[in-house]
Short mmCIF file of the C-alpha atoms (twelve columns), coordinates in Angstrom:
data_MODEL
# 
_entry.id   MODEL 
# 
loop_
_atom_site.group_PDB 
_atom_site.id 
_atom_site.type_symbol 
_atom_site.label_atom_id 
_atom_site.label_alt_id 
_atom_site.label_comp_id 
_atom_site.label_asym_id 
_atom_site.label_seq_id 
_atom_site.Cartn_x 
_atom_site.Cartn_y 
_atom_site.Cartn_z 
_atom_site.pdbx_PDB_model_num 
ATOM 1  C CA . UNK A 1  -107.413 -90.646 18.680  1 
ATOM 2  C CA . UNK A 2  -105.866 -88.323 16.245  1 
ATOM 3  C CA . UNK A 3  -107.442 -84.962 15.836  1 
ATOM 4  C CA . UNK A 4  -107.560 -82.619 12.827  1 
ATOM 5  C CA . UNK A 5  -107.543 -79.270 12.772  1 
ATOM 6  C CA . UNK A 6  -108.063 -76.874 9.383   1 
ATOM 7  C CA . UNK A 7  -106.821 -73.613 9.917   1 
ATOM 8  C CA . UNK A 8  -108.509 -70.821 7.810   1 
ATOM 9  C CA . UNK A 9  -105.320 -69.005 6.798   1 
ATOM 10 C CA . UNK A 10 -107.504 -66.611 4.341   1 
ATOM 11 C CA . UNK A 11 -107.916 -62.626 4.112   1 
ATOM 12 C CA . UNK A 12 -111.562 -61.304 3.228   1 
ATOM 13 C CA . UNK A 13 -111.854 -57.882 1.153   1 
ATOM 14 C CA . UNK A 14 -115.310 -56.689 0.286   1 
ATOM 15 C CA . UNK A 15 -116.197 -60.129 -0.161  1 
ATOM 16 C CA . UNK A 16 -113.327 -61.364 -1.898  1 
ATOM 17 C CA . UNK A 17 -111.069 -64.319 -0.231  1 
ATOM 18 C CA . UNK A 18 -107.562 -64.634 -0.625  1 
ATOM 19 C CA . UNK A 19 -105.240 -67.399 0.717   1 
ATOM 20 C CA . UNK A 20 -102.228 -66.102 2.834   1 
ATOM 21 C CA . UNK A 21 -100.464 -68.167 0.300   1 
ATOM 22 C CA . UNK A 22 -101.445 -66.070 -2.532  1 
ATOM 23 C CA . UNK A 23 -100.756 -62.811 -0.503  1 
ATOM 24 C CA . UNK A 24 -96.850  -64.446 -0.122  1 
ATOM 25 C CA . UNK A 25 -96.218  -65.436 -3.423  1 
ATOM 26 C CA . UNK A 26 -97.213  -61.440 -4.878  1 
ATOM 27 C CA . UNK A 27 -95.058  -60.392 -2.288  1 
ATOM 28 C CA . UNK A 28 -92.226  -62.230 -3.258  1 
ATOM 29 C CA . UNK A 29 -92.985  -61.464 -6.773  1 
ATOM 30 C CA . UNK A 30 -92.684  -57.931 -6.365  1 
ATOM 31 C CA . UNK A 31 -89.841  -58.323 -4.733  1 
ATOM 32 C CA . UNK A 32 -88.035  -59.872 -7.416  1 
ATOM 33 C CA . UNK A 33 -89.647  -57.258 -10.035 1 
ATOM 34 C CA . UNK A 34 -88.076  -54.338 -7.611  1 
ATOM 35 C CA . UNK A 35 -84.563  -55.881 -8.118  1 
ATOM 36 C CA . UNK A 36 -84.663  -56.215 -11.513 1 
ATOM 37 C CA . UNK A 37 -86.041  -52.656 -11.475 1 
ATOM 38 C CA . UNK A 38 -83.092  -51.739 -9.319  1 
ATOM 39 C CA . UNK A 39 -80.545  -53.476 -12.013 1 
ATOM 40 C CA . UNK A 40 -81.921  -51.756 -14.867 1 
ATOM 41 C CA . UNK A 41 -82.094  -48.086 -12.867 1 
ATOM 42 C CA . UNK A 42 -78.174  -48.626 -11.988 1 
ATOM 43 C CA . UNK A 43 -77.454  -49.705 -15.572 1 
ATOM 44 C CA . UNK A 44 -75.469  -52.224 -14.286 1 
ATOM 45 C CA . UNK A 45 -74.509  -54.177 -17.741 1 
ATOM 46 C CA . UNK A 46 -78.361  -55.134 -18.091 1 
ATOM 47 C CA . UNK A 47 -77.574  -55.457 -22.091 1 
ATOM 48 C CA . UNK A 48 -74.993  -58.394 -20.504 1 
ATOM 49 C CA . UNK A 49 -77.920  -59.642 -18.185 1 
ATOM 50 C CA . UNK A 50 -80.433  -59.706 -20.488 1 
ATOM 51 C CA . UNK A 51 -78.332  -61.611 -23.023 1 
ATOM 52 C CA . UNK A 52 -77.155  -64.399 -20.688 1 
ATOM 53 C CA . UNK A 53 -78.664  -67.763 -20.772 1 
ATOM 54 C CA . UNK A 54 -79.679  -68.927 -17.125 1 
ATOM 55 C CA . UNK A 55 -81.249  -72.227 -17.883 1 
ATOM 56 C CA . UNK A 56 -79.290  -75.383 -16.218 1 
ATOM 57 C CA . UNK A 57 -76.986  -72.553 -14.392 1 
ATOM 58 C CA . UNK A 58 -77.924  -73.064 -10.705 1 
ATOM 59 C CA . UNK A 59 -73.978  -72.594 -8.725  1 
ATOM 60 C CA . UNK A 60 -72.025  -70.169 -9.507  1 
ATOM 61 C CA . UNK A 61 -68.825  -72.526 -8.560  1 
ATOM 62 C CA . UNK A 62 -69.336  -74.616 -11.968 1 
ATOM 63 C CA . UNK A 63 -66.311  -74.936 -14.289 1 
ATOM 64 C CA . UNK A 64 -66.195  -72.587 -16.966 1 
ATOM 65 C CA . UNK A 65 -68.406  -69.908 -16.738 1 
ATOM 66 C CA . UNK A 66 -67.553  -66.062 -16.985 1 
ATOM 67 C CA . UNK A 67 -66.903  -63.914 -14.418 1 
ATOM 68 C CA . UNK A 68 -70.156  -62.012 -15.268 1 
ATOM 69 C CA . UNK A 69 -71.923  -65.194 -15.127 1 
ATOM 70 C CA . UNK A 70 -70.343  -66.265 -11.955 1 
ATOM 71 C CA . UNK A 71 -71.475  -62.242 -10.028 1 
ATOM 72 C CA . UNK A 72 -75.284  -62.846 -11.287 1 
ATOM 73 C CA . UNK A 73 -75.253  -66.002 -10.137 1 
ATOM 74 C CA . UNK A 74 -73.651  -65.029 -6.555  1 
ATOM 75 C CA . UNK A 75 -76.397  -62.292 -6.829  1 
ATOM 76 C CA . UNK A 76 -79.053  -64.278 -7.185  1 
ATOM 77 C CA . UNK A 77 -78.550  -67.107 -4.534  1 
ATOM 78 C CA . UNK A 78 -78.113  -63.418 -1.697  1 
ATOM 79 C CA . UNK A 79 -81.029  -62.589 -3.062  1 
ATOM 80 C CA . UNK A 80 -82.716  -65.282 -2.485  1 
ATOM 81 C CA . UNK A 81 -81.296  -66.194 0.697   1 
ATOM 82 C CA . UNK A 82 -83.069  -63.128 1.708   1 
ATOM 83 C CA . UNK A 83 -86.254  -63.129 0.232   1 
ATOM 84 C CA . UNK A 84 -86.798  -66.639 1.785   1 
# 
């Protein structure tokens, strides 16, 4: 006989429930506000950044991209690597 168990993984404030899944995910959307925060604070090439097209770029070890495009991408897989 197989048993099932339901965890409650929920937080109650004044009434109001929130999964520990929702809590997680606006954590880790912060987080990736603060670095982009960060970026635009140091001014580093953010003009660059903003202008660069990230859609279908997933490894920065593809053939022919820039050397900008290559750092952000490096950046953002750390990043991540951390965050999760």
């Amino acid at each position: 006989m197989i048993k099932c168990v339901l965890l409650n993984f929920s937080f109650t404030n004044k009434g109001q429930k929130t999964l520990c899944v929702d809590i997680v995910d606006s954590v880790m959307d912060e987080l990736r506000r603060e670095r982009k925060i960060r970026m635009v604070l140091a001014d580093s090439q953010i003009e660059e950044y903003i202008k660069l097209d990230l859609s279908g770029k997933n490894s920065e070890n593809e053939p022919g991209i820039s050397l900008f495009l290559k750092k952000v991408l490096t950046e953002k897989r750390v990043f991540k690597e951390q965050l999760c």
